[in-house]
Every structure is written in C-alpha cells, then in structure tokens.
Residue, then its C-alpha position, 0 to 999 in steps of 0.5 A: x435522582x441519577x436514575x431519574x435523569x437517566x430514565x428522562x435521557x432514554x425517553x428525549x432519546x426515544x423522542x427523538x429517534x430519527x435524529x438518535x439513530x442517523x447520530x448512533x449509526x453515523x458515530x458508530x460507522x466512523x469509529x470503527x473505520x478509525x479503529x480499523x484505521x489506527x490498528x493499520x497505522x500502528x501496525x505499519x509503523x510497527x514494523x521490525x520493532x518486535x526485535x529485542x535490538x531494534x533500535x541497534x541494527x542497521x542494515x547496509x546498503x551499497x552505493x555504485x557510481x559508474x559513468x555517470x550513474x549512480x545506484x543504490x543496492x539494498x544488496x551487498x558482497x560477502x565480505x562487508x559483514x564480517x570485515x566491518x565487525x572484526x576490524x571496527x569497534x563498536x559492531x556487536x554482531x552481524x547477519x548475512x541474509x542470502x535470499x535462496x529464490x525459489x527452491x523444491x523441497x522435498x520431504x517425506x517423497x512430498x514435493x514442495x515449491x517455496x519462497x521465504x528461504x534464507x541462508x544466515x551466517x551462524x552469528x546472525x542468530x544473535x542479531x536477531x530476535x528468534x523465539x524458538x519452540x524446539x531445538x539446540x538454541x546454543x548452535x543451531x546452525x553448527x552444522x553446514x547441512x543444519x536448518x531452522x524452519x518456522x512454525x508454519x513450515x514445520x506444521x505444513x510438512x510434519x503437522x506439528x513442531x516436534x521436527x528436531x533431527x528430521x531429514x529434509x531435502x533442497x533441490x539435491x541437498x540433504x538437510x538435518x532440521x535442527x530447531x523450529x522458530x515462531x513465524x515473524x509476524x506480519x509486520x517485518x521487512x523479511x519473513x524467513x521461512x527457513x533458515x539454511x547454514x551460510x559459509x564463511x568467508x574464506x580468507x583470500x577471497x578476491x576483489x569482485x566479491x564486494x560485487x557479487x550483490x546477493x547478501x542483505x548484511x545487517x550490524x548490531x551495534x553495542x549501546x555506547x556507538x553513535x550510528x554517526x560513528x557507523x557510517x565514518x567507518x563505513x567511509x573508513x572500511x572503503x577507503x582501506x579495503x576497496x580503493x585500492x583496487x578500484x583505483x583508475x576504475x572509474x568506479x566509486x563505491x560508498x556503503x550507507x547504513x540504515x536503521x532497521x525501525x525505518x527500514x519499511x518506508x525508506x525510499x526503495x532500492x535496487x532489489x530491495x525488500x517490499x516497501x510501504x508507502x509512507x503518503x497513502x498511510x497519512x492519506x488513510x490515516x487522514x481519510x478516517x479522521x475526515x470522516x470521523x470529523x463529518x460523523x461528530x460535526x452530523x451528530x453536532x448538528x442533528x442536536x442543534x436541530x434537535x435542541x431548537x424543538x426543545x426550546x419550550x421544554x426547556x422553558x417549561x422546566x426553568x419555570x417549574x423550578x429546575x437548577x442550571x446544574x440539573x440542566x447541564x447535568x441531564x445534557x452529560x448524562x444524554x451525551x454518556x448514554x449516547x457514548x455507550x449505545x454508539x461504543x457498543x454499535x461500533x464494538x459489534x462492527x469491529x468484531x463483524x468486520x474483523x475477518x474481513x479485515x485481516x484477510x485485507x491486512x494481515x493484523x488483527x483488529x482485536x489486538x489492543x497492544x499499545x492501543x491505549x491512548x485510542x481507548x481512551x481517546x474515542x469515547x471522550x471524542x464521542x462524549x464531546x461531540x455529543x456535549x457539544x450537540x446537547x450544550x445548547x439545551x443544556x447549557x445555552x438555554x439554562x444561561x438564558x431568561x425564562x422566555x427564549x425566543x423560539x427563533x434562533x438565525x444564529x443557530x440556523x446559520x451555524x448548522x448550515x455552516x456546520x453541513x457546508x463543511x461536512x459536505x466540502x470535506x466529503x468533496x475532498x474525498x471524492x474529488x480524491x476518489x475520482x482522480x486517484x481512479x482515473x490515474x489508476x486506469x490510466x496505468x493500466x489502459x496505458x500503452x506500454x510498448x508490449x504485449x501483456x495479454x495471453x502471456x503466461x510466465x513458467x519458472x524454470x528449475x534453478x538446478x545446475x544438472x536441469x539447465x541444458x533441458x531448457x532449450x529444448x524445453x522451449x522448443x517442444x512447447x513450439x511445436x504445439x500448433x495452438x501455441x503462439x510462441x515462447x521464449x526463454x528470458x534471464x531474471x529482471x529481463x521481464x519488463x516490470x521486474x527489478x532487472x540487473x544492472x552491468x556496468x558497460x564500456x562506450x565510445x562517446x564523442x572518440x573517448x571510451x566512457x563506463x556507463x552502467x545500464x539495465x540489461x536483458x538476456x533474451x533469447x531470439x523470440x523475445x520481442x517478436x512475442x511481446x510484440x516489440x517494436x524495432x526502430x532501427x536494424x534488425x533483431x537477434x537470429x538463431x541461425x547467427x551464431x556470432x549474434x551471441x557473441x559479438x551483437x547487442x539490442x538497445x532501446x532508444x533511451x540508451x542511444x538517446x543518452x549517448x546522442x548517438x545519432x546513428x545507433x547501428x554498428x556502434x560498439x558496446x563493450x560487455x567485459x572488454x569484449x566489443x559488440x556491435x549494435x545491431x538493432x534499436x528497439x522502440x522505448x517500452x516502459x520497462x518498469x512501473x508508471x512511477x519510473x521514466x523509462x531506462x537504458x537497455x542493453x539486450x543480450x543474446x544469452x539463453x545460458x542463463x534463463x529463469x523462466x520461459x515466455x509462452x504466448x498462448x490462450x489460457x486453455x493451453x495451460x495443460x499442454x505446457x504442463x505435459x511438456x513440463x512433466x516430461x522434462x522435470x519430472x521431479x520439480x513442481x510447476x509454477x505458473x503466473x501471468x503477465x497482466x496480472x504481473x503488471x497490474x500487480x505493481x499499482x496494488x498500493x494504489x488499488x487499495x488506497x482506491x478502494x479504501x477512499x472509496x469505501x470512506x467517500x461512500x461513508x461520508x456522502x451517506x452521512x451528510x446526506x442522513x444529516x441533510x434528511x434530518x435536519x431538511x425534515x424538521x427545516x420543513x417541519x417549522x415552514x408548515x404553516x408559511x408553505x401552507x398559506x403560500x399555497x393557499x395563495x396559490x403559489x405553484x409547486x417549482x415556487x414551494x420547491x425553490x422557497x424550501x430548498x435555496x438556502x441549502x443548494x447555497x450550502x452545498x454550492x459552497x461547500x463545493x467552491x472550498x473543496x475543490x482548490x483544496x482537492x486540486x493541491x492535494x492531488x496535484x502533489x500525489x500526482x506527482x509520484x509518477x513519470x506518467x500521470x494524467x491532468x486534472x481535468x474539469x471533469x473529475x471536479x463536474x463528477x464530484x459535483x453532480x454527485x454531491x447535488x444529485x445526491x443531496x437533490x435525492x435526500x430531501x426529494x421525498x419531503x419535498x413532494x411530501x410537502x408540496x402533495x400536503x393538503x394545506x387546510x389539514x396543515x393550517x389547522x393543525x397549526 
C-alpha cells in the first residue's frame, strides 16, 4: 500500500512538473540561504565562547572625564591587572595583552612584516584557553626572550609545528620559541598570532602609568563572584589607588568591566578591537527568514493552483471508494517526498557554495556544531509548507461531498492574498536594498573635506635606531619630480584613523579650563597634500623653527566649541607649555560618516611619525620603494592606499548591500516564478471566455486588461503595505549616521517600477500567447 502511495506521489508530482520544479528550486534556494545565514548568526554570537572560562572573564576598560568630555578606553595602564588581583578578593587571574603593531622578523635571514603580535604577562596563560601542540606548558613564558607562536605562524616560517628552542629575531631582539598553540578561531575578539614575554610591574612605579593606555587587561574571576561585586571594587581600587593623585585635576577616571561573551557586539570604544554589528546580523538574519517565508508561501501557493485542477481526481476517487484517511495520507506522502528532493537540492547547494562562502565569512557551512535545532527545524518547515499547499486536496476535499463545485472564489482570493504578501515582502527588501545603496554611495561620493585620490600611505620602521632617516626619507622621495608631494604624519593623524586624545588647557571666558581633544602630528606638507582648506591664519613653515614649539592648528569644531570668535593668537597649553594658534583649518570629517566631526588640535611634530604620505600616481610605487631600499634596507616595505583605506570603513555596510542584494534578487525571482505559475493556469481556466470574447470581437488591450487587472490590484497593493513599512525601518537604520541621506520618493518609484516591470515581464508571454490563440482551435477543444 506504501509503495502504491509513493509511486502515485511521484507520477501527481511529474504531472505537475512546472508547479513541482518552480516549488523545489524555490524552497531549495531559500533553505540554503537560511542555512548559510543561521551558521553566520550562530558563529557571531559565538564569538570568545570557545574559551573554557568564558562566562568568568571580563575585559577592563578605562573611562576619563576631562573639561567636559568623556572617553571611554578599550585600552588600560599597567598597573590595573595586577593591582586588582593582589588586593581584591574574588580575582583568579589576570592577562595583559600589549598589542606589539607591526613588528619585522626575521627568521632564518628570511624577513617577515607581521600583525597579530602580543606581549602577555606570564599568568595570563592561565586566563585563557590556549591548546598547545608542543612545548613547556608549565612556563612557557619564564624566560623574558621566550615566545609562543601559533600554528599558522610556526608552519609559515619552519614548515611545521616541531619549532620548540629555534631562534627567531623581533626588530633587533633575539627570541627562543619555547611552545606552539592552535590558532583561535575566527570567531574571537583578538587573534594572537605570537605571543612575546610582558614584564611585570615594577613596585615604584609612578602616577602617569595608569595613563600610558597601551595594555587590554582582562580578569577571571572565581565561581563564587557576583560581576556586580567587580565593578564595586573596581570603584573601590579608584578611589584608593588613583584619587589621591588626581585630586584638584579636574580629572576623574572610572574603570568598567565587560563580559567577554558580549564583548564583540558592544558598543566600540577608543582603540578597541574589531567590533560586529548587532542590527545588520538581525537585518541578515531576518532577511533569510523574509525569503524563506516567500519561498514556502509560493510553494503554498503554486499547490493551491495546483489542487484546483485536482478537483475532479479527487472526486473520481471518493467515488470509487477511497477512505478520508487514504486521502489525507497520500497528500503526507506528496509533502515528504517533496521535503526530500528539496533537502537534497539544498544540500548539493551548501556544499557548491561552501567555498565561496568561507572566503566571504571565515566559518565553515559544513559545520554542524550546535546546529541541531536547524536540522531538525528545516525539514519539518518544509513538510509544513508542503502539508499546507496539498491539505486542500487532501484534506478539504476529502471533508467535502462528492460533487464539489470546480469554482472556488474563496481559493482564488486566498492565493492572491497569499502573492500580495510575498510581493509586499519582497518590496521591503528592495526598497532596503536601494536605500542602504544610495547611503552607501553617498559616504562615499560625499565631500570629505580632503583629497583621497593618489594618496599612497608607507609604514615607516618603529625602530628607535631608524627614527632619524625619516626626515630624510621624506625628503628624497620629493626630489623625485613626478612625485607630488609627502609627509610625515604620527599614528591617528590619518583622517579616518582612530587618533589620539590629550588632554589640553584653555582660556575660556578668563578662567583656565582642561579639555581633551584629538590631536594630529603632522609635518608642514600635511594639508597642503590632502588638500585642506584653511580658514583663518596660515599653516605651519619649515623655515620657523618656533612653529614646533610654540604654534598650534584647529579645525573650526575646536574654535566653535570654545565660541572663540577670533580663534588666531589664542592660547593652547600642550603639558603647561603655552602655544598660539596660528591658523584654522575648514572641518574635515576626520572619522567615518557614523561620527560628527571632532575637535582638533595639529602639532608640528615629525619626531614621532609612523607612516609617510606620498602624493603621486600609482606608476610611481617603484621610485618610493628604491628610495625605501636605500634607507631600510633591513625592513620590509609596506605600502596601502587612502581611498581604499577610507572605503574600507563602510565594509559592514557594503556586505549588508551586497547580501540584501543577493536575497532581493532571490525573492522578486520567486514571486515572479510563483506569478508565472499560477497566471499560466489563471489563463488556462479563462480559455473558453477569452475565446468567445474575441469571437465577439473584443481587441487585444480589451483581452490583456480582462486577464491581467486583478493581478496589477495585487501587486499595487502589496506595494501600498511595504512601503511604510520599508520607510520606518530604514528611517530607524538611518539614523546611525551623522551624515545620511533623506528618503526620498525615488527609492519608493524604483521598487515600484521594479516590482510591476518585473511582474508585467513574467506573464507577457501568456499574455501574447493567449491573445495570438486561434480562438476556433481553443472553443473545440473546450
């Protein structure tokens, strides 16, 4: 009996192959997008939780209130780990990550230029969850020349793992490898690569090192702690141990913890770590549910079409004898071999798509940890939508007398509602799409206030010893005539970089005030090569020496924050030494669109540069680097550009583009596969009254407006719900920017001419089908 049903469900779905395959490819495509989508989500709100005592570490973070301005540090002094831990009860452990830049290594006379290298206090092993392939893991930092590297480093320089006791060399310091970790994965707030030894801290150490921001210092605590109780001795340890010395300052200062599960989609702070962001992970995540709602509601629909053919074969059945219950039961078994053929479809997607996406994400789609409840999830979604589309054979009709009207209005209405939806859901998405673009290419098309094009940025050596060549560095990549110009500039001094802070003195109103501001250190080429405007006074000269001692640049936010009204000749005290203000630059947005533009302060200081501006076409990449042979010799060149650097800072909003991009296509080609379907078996039914209207001599436009009105209605409609519901949403992601666009009545006349255009396309060809039909051939068929 089993296989009798079976080979029946197989021959009703062959029967109906166009309604089964638009059905099967539609769920197919929706489920491995949500597959695809769910392992993203999972993976992102994963992050850190592979650490044994992730639950239990908190990272600290450093607040400072100056003049009336408060920041917020990612970054910590010194001292706070290991202050907190021997003072305070309920602290296990602590770690103190020193982020080492960019350092040159070298290994085996091969030179390397890396990221990912941290200095680690020896008992920050313990807070962390390293698993190590080789080595002492009893003190595998004792030594302070020791170093850990991990897996991928340790195969990249040596080709393999079994490194314990080679040497290796940072900058000019020797290095004995003493252990080799697996790499974190992907998912983790930091990625050490290597692992360098931290000193401790010295007992007499002074004040300013609770300053010196440049350790992320994390705590475990013990199982019995409450983090309320951390963050009161946090309060308690500021009050004992930096009040005193702060007192009459003007400064306060207040540590805050941070749980290390939630640590990636916090709210970013000052050189923080990269952060995700918690709205496009919904937007996604919501997204592929939209367009696997669309795919099933087709699939619901396409059986409803398909059912109202069924009629008479469902009748003929329940004439011949056939039970209610053989009836429902065939419609299960139609649903479950529909379930399988779409869960192998979508499985041979995953799998040809999962390259592609683990170049795009980093995770791999393949993984099935924790998956358990999607596995279990997407094939009873998929048997429910197919019971849902067959219950009205199967059900209904089995419920109804044997003679059943053929003409159902009831079911033709709900399969228009059921289309209307999936086309109002599929506008929300493109009226998304559109605007989310057009943001996009405002940022980026946006006046910035600076120059980005042909500006090249070159990392200079960090090394103490190389430090005096940069001048002179600069100054033969001038002299090559088909260079524009160069400049040396100090770290966060690049607009679009998270720059410093400092804290200044000023004169408002004849009191003396502390206010803490960004600050550049720039040399005299600066704004003349990123183009930058001044509005008042002039810009720093090489040939005024004092102009490095005694003057200072702002922009016009700094001067209209202290309502100066003439800004020129004021006093700015840099450390109690007083500078006047000689010029005042036009605002530039010296951070992303995200931000209002800041408070600057530009000093004339190429004592500590970090990188040299070079203003010049790309064919000139090779004069800088013979000039960088001359100079460094012995450290690798590293070379970017700043209009990539810029577009770099709206990537999160790219791929959120590109991703509703993909589901908009995705879902505007089911609802139009569904419309073909049913508009064909709509016209189907209408033969014989299309045929007698044009026997009666009715005109093509008359045949067109009969057969088409009703579903214009539906897209019109569906059109009417989505767009308050689009402008609401995107109003509300709009405003996560200082500096956005409107939304305007074209983005809604795009989605619009879309959406009809796009439908009007999917029934053209049954409609000149069925106007070109000879209507004689049609009525005796009939």
């Amino acid at each position: 009996m089993i296989s009798n049903w079976f080979r029946v469900s197989l021959r009703i779905l062959f029967k109906y192959r166009l309604y089964t395959g638009i059905s099967l490819v539609g769920l197919a495509i929706a489920i491995t997008s949500v597959w695809f989508i769910a392992n993203y989500v999972t993976n992102s709100y994963g992050y850190d939780a592979y650490q044994d005592h992730a639950d239990r570490i908190h990272r600290l973070s450093m607040q400072i209130t100056a003049g009336g301005n408060t920041d917020r540090y990612a970054t910590t002094g010194k001292p706070l780990g290991s202050v907190l831990a021997e003072n305070y009860s309920g602290i296990d452990n602590y770690a103190r990550l020193t982020f080492q830049g960019n350092p040159v290594v070298w290994v085996n006379d091969e030179l390397f230029k890396e990221d990912g290298f941290y200095a680690i206090n020896p008992e920050g092993l313990g807070v962390f969850t390293f698993d190590f392939i080789s080595g002492n893991t009893n003190a595998p930092l004792s030594d302070p020349n020791s170093i850990l590297l991990s897996r991928s480093l340790a195969e990249k320089y040596f080709g393999g793992t079994e490194v314990v006791n080679k040497p290796i060399t940072i900058g000019d310091r020797p290095y004995t490898i003493q252990g080799v970790f697996e790499d974190w994965p992907k998912n983790s707030h930091v990625n050490p690569k290597a692992l360098l030894h931290s000193e401790g801290l010295a007992s007499d150490y002074e004040l300013q090192e609770w300053f010196n921001l440049e350790h992320y210092t994390y705590v475990l605590l013990d199982g019995s702690m409450d983090p309320k109780e951390l963050d009161d001795q946090l309060a308690q340890l500021t009050t004992e141990h930096l009040k005193p010395g702060l007192e009459g300052s003007g400064v306060d200062i207040k540590f805050l913890a941070q749980p290390l599960k939630g640590l990636f989609f916090a709210p970013g702070l000052i050189d923080d770590v990269p952060k995700g962001n918690s709205k496009y992970v919904y937007a996604l995540l919501f997204a592929g549910l939209l367009v696997l709602l669309i795919a099933g509601l087709n699939a619901i629909n396409l059986s409803l079409t398909q059912s109202t053919q069924r009629t008479k074969e469902i009748q003929l059945k329940k004439m011949l004898g056939i039970s209610r219950g053989q009836l429902v039961l065939q419609s299960a078994m139609e649903s479950g071999i529909m379930t399988v053929l779409v869960l192998l479809v979508a499985g041979i997607l995953v799998l040809a798509f999962n390259t592609t996406y683990f170049q795009y994400s980093g995770f791999q789609a393949l993984d099935i940890t924790g998956q358990w409840l999607l596995l279990l999830g997407i094939p009873l979604i998929t048997f429910g939508f197919g019971l849902l589309g067959t219950s009205y054979s199967g059900v209904y009709l089995s419920f109804s007398g044997n003679l059943v009207s053929t003409k159902k209005t009831s079911v033709n209405t709900f399969k228009k509602v059921l289309l209307g939806f999936q086309f109002a859901i599929a506008s929300i998405i493109i009226i998304a799409t559109l605007t989310i673009n057009k943001q996009i290419d405002f940022m980026k098309n946006k006046d910035l206030g600076f120059s980005k094009e042909q500006v090249m940025i070159v990392d200079l050596p960090g090394n103490d010893d190389l430090k005096d060549k940069h001048i002179q560095f600069r100054e033969r990549v001038k002299s090559f005539p088909t260079i524009q110009n160069a400049s040396l500039i100090g770290g966060g001094a690049l607009p679009g970089e998270e720059n410093g802070k400092e804290i200044f003195q000023v004169t408002v109103e004849g009191e003396e005030v502390e206010k803490v501001f960004n600050f550049y250190r720039v040399d005299e080429n600066f704004s003349e090569l990123l183009e930058l405007q001044l509005a008042l006074g002039r810009n720093f000269e090489a040939n005024r020496p004092s102009d490095k001692e005694d003057a200072v640049l702002i922009n016009q936010a700094l001067a209209q924050s202290l309502q100066w009204e003439n800004p020129l000749d004021q006093t700015i005290y840099y450390y109690g030494k007083p500078r006047k203000v000689i010029g005042v630059v036009q605002n530039f947005h010296n951070k992303s669109l995200h931000n209002a533009i800041e408070p600057i302060v530009f000093l004339y200081d190429e004592a500590y540069a970090t990188k040299l501006l070079v203003k010049t076409a790309m064919g000139n990449v090779g004069l800088v680097e013979t000039a960088w042979a001359d100079f460094f010799p012995n450290t690798p060149f590293a070379l970017s550009h700043f209009d990539q650097f810029i577009d770099a800072q709206y990537i999160q909003e790219d791929d959120l583009a590109k991703l509703l991009g993909f589901f908009s296509l995705v879902s505007l080609g089911l609802c139009c596969m569904g419309l073909f379907a049913i508009f064909s078996l709509h016209l189907l039914q209408k033969t014989k009254e299309l045929s007698i209207r044009k026997v009666l001599g009715a005109n093509a436009w008359h045949l067109v407006r009969t057969t088409t009105r009703s579903y214009v209605g539906v897209a019109v409609l569906a059109l009417g719900m989505a767009i308050p519901v689009a402008w609401y949403l995107m109003e509300n992601w709009l405003t996560g920017f200082s500096y956005r666009i409107s939304m305007d009545a074209l983005v809604f006349i795009g989605a619009a001419t879309l959406i009809l255009g796009m439908s009007g396309l999917t029934v053209l060809y049954h409609i000149l089908k069925s106007v070109h039909a000879n209507p004689v051939a049609s009525l005796q068929s009939e």
